[in-house]
C-alpha positions, -999 to +999 in steps of 0.1 A: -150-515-766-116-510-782-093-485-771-096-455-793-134-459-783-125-459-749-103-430-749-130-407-773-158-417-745-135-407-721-127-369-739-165-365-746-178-374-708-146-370-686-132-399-668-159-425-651-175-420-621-156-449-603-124-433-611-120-405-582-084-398-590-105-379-619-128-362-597-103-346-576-093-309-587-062-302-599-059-271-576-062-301-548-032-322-558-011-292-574+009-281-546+015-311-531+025-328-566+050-297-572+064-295-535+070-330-535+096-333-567+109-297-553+119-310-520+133-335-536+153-312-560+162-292-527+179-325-509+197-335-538+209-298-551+222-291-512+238-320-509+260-318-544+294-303-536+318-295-563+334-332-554+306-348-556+308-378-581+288-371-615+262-397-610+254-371-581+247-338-606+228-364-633+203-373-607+197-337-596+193-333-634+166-355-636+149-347-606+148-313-617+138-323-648+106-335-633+099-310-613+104-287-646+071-309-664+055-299-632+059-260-634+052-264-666+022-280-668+005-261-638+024-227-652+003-230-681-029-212-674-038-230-642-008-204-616+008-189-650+031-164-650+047-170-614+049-210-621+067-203-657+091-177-638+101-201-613+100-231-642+129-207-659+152-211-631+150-248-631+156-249-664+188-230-665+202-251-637+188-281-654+208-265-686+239-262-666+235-298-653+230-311-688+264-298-701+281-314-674+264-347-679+272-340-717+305-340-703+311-368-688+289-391-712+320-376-738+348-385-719+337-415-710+330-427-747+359-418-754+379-434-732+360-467-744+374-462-776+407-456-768+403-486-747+386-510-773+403-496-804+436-475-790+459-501-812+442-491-843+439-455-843+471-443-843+491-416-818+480-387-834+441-399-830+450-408-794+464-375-789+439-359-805+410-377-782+435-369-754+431-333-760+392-334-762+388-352-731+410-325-712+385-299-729+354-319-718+372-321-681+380-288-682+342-281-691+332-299-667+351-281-635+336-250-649+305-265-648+303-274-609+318-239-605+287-226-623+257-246-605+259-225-567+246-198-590+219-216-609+209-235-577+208-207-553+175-188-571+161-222-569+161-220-528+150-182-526+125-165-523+105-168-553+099-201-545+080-196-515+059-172-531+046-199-558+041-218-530+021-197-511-002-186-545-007-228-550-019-229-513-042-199-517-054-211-548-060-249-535-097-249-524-114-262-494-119-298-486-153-308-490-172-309-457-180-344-444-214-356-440-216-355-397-217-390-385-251-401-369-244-414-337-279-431-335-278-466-338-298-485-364-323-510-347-308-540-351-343-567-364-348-595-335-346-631-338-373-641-364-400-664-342 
């Protein structure tokens, strides 16, 4: 069967029986999907200072990033509007965390060019790329001044009330089947 066959069989009838990552709810493996890359978000976000090197905030950016596609997709009709709220305020510390990688990304590449191609370009192009850096560094201490106030929403309050709506809306585990504690008869020896 090739693979667009596959894939159609699979959107008509739903995933196969043998796969029970399919069979499991998504209300089951919500919360714990989301509160995992938001813990993570939390660890990295309280432990960026405004020293922290930028490799720090890019990380954080990506974590957040994922945990963003999280909200999103369980925002969207499964927890709505309090999942998009909360999805808002990791995106406009994910915004802030962007620009600074932006940043840094600029400075960098332009160093490399002064570096590989300084000889070339003149003074007035190395003073010119002098005086972007600066801007870019500049932007970038404004930045890190910026993220307590995008990052603190993140650790309130709303946050706990997502959480408690994803737990109230995660259903029941299925009762097991009580064990029988009645041994089988084990056949005898065959005479």
């Amino acid at each position: 069967m090739s693979g667009s066959a596959r894939a159609s069989r699979a959107l008509r009838e739903g995933p196969p029986k043998s796969f029970a990552p399919g069979r499991v709810p998504i209300l089951s493996v919500a919360p714990d999907m989301v509160e995992r890359r938001y813990r993570r978000v939390r660890k990295l976000g309280d432990a960026v200072r405004k020293d922290s090197p930028p490799e720090a905030y890019h990380t954080l950016r990506i974590d957040a990033k994922k945990l963003r596609y999280a909200l999103e997709f369980v925002g969207n009709g499964i927890y709505g509007k309090p999942a998009i709220e909360f999805s808002a305020r990791v995106t406009a510390m994910q915004d802030v965390l962007g620009l600074h990688q932006d940043a840094y990304v600029a400075m960098d590449l332009l160093q490399e060019i002064a570096d590989s191609s300084g000889r070339k370009l003149g003074p007035a192009t190395l003073m010119a790329m002098g005086s972007i850096t600066e801007r870019y560094r500049l932007d970038a201490i404004d930045l890190r001044a910026k993220f307590p106030g995008v990052y603190r929403p993140i650790a309130g309050d709303e946050w706990k009330r997502l959480l408690k709506l994803m737990e109230r809306e995660r259903p029941a585990p299925p009762a097991q089947a009580p064990v029988s504690r009645v041994r089988a008869a084990r056949p005898g020896p065959a005479v």
